[in-house]
LODREN-28949 format. One record per residue (C-alpha): x, y, z. Coordinates in steps of 0.25 Angstrom, whole numbers, plus 2048, in hexadecimal, padded with zeros to 3 digits. Layout:
% LODREN-28949
XYZ/...
***
This chain:
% LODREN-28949
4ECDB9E1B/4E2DADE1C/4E2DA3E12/4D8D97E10/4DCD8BE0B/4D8D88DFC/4D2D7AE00/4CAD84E0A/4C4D8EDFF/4C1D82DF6/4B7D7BE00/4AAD82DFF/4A7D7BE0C/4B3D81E13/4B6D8EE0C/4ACD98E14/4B1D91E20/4C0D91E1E/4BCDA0E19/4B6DA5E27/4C1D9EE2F/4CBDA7E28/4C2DB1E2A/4C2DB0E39/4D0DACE39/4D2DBBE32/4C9DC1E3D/4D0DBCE49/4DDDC0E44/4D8DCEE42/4D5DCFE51/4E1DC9E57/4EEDCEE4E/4F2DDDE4B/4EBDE2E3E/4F7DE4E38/4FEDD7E3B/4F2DCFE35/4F8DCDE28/505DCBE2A/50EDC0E2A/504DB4E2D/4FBDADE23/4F0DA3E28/4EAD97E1F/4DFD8FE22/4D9D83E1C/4D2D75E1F/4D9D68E20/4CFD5FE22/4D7D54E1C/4E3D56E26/4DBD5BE32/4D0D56E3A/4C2D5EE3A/4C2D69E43/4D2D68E46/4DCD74E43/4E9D78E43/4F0D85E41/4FDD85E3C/507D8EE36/514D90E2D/51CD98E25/518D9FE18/524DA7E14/524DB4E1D/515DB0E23/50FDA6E2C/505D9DE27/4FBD99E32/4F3D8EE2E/4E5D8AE34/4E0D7BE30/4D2D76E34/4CED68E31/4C1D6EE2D/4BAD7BE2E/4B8D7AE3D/4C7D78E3F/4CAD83E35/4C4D8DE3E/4CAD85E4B/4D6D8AE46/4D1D98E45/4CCD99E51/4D9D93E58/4E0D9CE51/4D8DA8E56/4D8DA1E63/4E7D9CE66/4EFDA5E5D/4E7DB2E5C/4E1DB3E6A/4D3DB6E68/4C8DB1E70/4BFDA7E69/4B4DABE72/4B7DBCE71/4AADBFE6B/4A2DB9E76/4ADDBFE82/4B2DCBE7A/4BFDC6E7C/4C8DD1E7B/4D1DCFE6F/4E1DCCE70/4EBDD8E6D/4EDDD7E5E/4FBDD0E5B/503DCDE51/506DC1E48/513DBEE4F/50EDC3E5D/505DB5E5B/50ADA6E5E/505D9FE52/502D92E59/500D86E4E/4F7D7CE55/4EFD6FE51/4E1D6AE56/4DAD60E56/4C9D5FE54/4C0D60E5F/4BED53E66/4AFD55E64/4ACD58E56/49ED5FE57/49ED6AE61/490D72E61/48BD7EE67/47ED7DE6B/475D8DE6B/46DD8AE75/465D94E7D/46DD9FE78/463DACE7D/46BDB6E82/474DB5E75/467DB5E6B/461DC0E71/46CDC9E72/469DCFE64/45BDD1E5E/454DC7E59/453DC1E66/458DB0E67/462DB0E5B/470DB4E5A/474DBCE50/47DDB7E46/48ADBFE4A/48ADB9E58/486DA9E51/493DADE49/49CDB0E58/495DA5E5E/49AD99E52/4A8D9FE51/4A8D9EE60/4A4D90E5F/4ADD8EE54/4B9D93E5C/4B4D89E67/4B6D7FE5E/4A5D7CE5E/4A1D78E4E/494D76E50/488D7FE55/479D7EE57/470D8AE58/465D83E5F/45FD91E65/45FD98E57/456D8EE52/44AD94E57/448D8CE65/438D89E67/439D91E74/43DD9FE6B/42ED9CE66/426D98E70/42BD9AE7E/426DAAE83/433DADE89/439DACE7A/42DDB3E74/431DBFE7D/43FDBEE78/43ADBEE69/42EDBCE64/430DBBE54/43BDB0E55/43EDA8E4B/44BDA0E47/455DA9E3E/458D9DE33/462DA8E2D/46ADA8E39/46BD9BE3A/46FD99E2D/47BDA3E2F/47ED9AE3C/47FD8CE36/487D93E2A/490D98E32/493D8EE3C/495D86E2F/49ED91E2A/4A6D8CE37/4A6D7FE35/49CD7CE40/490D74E3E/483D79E43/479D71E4C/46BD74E4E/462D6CE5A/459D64E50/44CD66E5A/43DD6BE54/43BD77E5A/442D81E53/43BD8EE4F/43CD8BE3F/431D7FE40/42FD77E4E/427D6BE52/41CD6FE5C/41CD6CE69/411D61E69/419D5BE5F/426D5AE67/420D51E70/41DD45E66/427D40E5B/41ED34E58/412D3FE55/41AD4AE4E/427D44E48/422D49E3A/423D57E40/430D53E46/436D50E3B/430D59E31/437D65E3A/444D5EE3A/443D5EE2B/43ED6DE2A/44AD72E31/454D69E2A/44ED70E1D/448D7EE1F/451D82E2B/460D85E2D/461D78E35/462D72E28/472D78E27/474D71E35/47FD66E38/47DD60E46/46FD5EE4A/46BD5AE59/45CD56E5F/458D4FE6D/450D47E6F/448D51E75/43DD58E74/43ED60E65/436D6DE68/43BD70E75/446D6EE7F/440D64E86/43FD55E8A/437D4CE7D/42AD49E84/421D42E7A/413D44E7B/410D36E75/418D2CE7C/426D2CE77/432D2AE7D/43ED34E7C/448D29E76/43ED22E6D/43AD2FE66/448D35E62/44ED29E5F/444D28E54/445D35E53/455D3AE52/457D30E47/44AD36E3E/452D43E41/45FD3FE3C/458D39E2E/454D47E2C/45FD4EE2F/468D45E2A/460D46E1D/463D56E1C/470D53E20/479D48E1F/483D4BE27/47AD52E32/47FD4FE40/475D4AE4A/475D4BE5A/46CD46E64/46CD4CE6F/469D48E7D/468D55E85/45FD53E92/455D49E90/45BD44E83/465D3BE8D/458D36E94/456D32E86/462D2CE81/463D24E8E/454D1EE8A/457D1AE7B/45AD25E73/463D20E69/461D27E5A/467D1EE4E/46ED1DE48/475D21E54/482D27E48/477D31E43/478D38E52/482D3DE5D/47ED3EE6A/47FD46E73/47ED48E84/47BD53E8A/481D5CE96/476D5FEA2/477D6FE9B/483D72EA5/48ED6AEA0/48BD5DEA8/488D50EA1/47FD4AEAD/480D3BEA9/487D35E9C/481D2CE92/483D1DE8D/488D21E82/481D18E74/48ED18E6B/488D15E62/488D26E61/492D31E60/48FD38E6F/492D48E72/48DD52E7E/484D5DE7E/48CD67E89/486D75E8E/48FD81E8E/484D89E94/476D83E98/467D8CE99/468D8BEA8/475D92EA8/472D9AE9B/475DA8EA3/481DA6EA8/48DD9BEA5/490D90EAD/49ED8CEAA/4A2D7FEAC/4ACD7AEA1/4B1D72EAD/4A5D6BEAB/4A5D69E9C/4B2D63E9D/4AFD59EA7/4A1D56E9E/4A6D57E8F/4B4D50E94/4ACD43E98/4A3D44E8C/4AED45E80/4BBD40E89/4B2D32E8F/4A7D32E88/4A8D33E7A/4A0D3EE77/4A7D47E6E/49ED46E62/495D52E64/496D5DE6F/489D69E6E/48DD74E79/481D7EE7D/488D8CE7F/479D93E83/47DDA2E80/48CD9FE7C/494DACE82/491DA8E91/494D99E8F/4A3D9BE86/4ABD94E92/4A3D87E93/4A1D88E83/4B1D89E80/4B1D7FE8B/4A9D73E83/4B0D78E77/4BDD73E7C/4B9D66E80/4B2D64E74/4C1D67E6E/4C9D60E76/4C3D59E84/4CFD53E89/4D8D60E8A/4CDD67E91/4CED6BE9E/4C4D74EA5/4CBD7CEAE/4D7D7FEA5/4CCD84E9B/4C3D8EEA4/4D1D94EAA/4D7D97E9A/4C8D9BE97/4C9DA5EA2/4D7DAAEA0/4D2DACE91/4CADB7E96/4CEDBBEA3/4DDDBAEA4/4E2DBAEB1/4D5DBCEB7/4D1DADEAF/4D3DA5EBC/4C8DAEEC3/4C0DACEBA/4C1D9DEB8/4BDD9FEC8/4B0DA7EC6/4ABD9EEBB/4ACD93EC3/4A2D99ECE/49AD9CEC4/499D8EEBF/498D89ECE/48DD93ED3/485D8DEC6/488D7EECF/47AD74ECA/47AD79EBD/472D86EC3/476D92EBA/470D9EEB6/463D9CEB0/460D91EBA/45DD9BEC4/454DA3EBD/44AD95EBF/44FD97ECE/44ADA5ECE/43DDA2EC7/43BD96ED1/43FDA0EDF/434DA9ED9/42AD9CED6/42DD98EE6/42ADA7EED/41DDA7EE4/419D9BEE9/418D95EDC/41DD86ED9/42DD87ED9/436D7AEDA/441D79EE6/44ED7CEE0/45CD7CEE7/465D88EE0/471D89EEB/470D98EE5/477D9CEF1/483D94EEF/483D99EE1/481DA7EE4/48FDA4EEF/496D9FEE2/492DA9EDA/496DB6EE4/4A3DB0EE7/4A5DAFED7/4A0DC0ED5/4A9DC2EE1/4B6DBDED7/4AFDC2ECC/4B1DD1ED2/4C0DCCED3/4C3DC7EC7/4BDDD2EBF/4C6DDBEC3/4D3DD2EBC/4CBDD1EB1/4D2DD8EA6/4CADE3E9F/4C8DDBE92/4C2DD1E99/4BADD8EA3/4ADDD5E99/4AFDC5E97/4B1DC6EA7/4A4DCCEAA/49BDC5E9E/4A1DB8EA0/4A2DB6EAE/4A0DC2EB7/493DC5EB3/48DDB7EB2/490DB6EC0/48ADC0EC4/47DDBDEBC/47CDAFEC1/480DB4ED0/472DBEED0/469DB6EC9/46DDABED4/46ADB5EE1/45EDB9EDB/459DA9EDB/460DA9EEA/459DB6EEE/44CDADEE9/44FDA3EF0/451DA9EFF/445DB1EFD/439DACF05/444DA4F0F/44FDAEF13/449DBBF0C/43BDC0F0C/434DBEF00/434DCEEFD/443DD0F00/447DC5EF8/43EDC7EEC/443DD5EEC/451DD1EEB/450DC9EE2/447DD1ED8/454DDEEDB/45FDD3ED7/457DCFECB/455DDDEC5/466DDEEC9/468DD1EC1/45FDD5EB5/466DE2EB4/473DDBEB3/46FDD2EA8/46ADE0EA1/479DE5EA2/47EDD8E9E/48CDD7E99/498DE0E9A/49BDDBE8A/491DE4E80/491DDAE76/488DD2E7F/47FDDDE86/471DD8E87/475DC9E8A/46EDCAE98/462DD4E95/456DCAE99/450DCCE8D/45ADC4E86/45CDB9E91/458DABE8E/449DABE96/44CD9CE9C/448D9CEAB/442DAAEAB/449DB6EB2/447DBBEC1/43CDC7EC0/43EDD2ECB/430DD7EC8/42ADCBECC/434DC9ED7/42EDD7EDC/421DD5EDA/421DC7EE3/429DD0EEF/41DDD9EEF/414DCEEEF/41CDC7EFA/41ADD3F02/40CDD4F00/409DC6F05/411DC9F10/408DD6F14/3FCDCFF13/3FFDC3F1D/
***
């Protein structure tokens, strides 16, 4: 039924590939037409004409071959080969290229002649590297055992995922041991005995290659397999022997070695943090000597190793003070978002460099629950490919992927194809994918959701607020902060209010995307905020006691809400504490208790 083309099987470097794509090509058609249609009357060929078609283009065409119909599916390399599979899934066959996240339901089987067998071609991407970037991916790590990795079955959904997003390239950042999985206690209580797992890794890096994606790694010295100390952090001039001799033992005793694409800061390379030497060096001096040692030994290992410097938070501070790596053809850089999808200020930009954006689906701040905003990654990724000219490179951080698939499929497409974009036309088709005739509601409820999260406040942020309140009614050292929870909190109510509404058009099928994806965030975000206003009146326009008591019964509610968790059992356990990402703490009713009764007791004895 699926034949490969000869010029295919005879390329060792393209065989397995072309293989698997036929392989998935097979599997879709299973889901989508009658078993006993399958066979009959259609034949599909596929092959890889990079002589005729651009790299990562396709087209799907069909003719006649005597009483069958020949569908043909043409890549211009690998990646457009398994375009076209996935379009074909996609356009013709129906499914949901992001079911296994959702649990899409599947189309009613049909048969062959039921089906429009649309010939279509399309052109590449505008931007030719798209990357993934896994980054602080907890609630998926550590929803199997052993905690902080994701098995390889979920790494295999989340690069076909990708793939059907049209991303080729990936960085696993997280599963390279962060130095905080080590050394940080909240992470030792989460696992004690961690270590990097090289063999998944290796199953990773084969199989996006097996895709035709390239894989990334964050070319930092802090990973778990050998890491600079933090001592040496602080001073190149002191400890570049080290710096580089790490560089060198990853390149040849770690899977990094098989990696394509490799990005650093010029940051500090222990840790997430600002590069503040210990002995008198200056940011922009030290990694332009730096970068380019770094690219010599890469490039060393591998000629044809793509390099970028990237200038997330304090690296712009750095480019605007001199940092300039040469030769500047050995590196693209690339300018980052503010976390939320806004680029705060653009660059001069040196053309003497090929310029991309680092964008974020998803942010730790929000890492809970999503803020959707591809109304704001239009505006942002439009000016940067469409004005600026910076369509080199594009690294989008997805945090735990299944609660960011809106803004993800959102910078995919302008990846693709920027200039026939448009925001509003895209969340109204994303939501009638889903909902139907309830999609328009929807559309509605997400945007309360994204305006009740107004100044980049999401999720995670108030849990600082919370800790801070608690910090204040102690009378402990706490900074003035102005969180208008109460106009969020009036956003949020009238949003639940439609919720209730729209629940009841949505279709049976759907009824668990409904509640995981939108419903339910709404309400977590919506208790976790009263329970930082609550705080917040107590002491003013509630008696410490009544308020502190409030506040401890709503945090029990809302914890035993995250322990039921989603409707979907696929993902049961996502919200359990013990799995959460241990950023900003968590509100503790016991203590909230405990400082009621200690309230009360000071009051007594005045």
């Amino acid at each position: 039924m699926i034949r490969i083309s000869d010029s295919c099987l005879n390329d060792q470097s393209i065989e397995k590939s072309s293989q698997y794509a036929a392989q998935l090509l097979r599997e879709d058609i299973e889901l989508a037409i009658a078993g006993e249609d399958i066979d009959k009357g259609i034949k599909f060929f596929l092959d890889v004409k990079s002589e005729l078609i651009k790299p990562e283009a396709f087209r799907i065409k069909k003719s006649k071959q005597g009483k069958n119909t020949l569908v043909i599916l043409e890549g211009g390399n690998i990646c457009g080969l398994y375009y076209a599979v996935h379009a074909f899934s996609e356009k013709i066959l129906k499914l949901d290229p992001l079911r296994y996240w959702l649990e899409t339901p599947l189309p009613k089987k049909k048969r062959w002649q039921e089906l429009d067998l649309l010939e279509f071609t399309q052109a590449a991407p505008l931007v030719p590297i798209r990357c993934y970037f896994d980054n602080d991916n907890d609630e998926l790590a550590n929803l199997e055992e052993p905690k902080l990795e994701i098995p390889f079955k979920r790494w295999q959904q989340i690069l076909i995922t990708l793939s059907r997003l049209k991303f080729n390239a990936i960085d696993f950042h997280d599963h390279l041991g962060r130095p905080e999985y080590t050394e940080r206690a909240e992470y030792l209580t989460i696992r004690n005995d961690y270590h990097v797992n090289e063999k998944l890794l290796n199953q990773i890096i084969d199989f996006a290659h097996l895709l035709g994606m390239k894989v990334q790694v964050s070319f930092y010295l802090g990973w778990e397999f050998q890491s600079i100390t933090n001592q040496e952090a602080l001073c190149w001039t002191k400890h570049k022997d080290r710096w580089l001799s790490t560089w060198q033992y990853y390149l040849q005793n770690t899977p990094i070695g098989k990696c394509d694409i490799f990005l650093n800061r010029p940051r500090n390379q222990k840790w997430d943090y600002p590069y503040q030497s210990s002995c008198g060096e200056t940011v922009a001096e030290v990694f332009n000597e730096v970068f380019p040692i770094m690219a010599e030994i890469i490039k060393k290992h591998n000629p044809a190793a793509i390099i970028i410097a990237d200038l997330y938070s304090e690296g712009r501070t750095a480019y605007e003070k001199g940092f300039r790596p040469q030769p500047a053809g050995n590196f693209i850089m690339c300018w980052p978002d503010d976390g939320f999808g806004n680029i705060l200020y653009w660059p001069e930009l040196d053309s003497e460099y090929d310029w991309g954006i680092y964008i974020h689906a998803g942010f730790w701040l929000n890492h809970v629950v999503q803020d959707p905003y591809p109304h704001k990654l239009e505006n942002v990724m439009k000016k940067a490919f469409l004005e600026k000219g910076m369509t080199r490179y594009c690294l989008v951080n997805g945090q735990t992927f299944r609660h960011f698939l809106l803004n993800l499929e959102t910078c995919a497409r302008l990846c693709d194809q920027p200039d026939k974009f448009q925001g509003e036309s895209f969340i109204h088709e994303w939501c009638n994918r889903y909902f139907s005739q309830a999609g328009n509601k929807v559309v509605s409820l997400l945007k309360m959701l994204h305006d009740s999260q107004d100044g980049n406040v999401g999720y995670v942020e108030y849990l600082w607020y919370i800790k801070n309140e608690m910090l204040r009614l102690q009378n402990e050292f706490y900074q003035e902060v102005t969180t208008e929870s109460q106009k969020r909190i009036n956003i949020l109510y009238r949003a639940l209010s439609l919720a209730e509404i729209v629940e009841k058009d949505i279709s049976t099928q759907s009824k668990i995307i409904f509640y995981d994806q939108v419903y339910f965030p709404l309400i977590l975000l919506t208790n976790i905020i009263e329970i930082c206003s609550i705080l917040e009146q107590t002491g003013n326009k509630l008696d410490y006691q009544t308020g502190l008591l409030k506040a401890a019964r709503l945090t029990d509610q809302h914890t035993a809400l995250r322990e039921q968790g989603d409707l979907s059992e696929k993902w049961k356990g996502w919200y359990t504490l013990k799995n959460r990402r241990p950023n900003n703490g968590y509100p503790d009713s016991r203590h909230m208790r405990q400082l009621a009764i200690k309230m009360k007791q000071n009051l007594n004895s005045c």
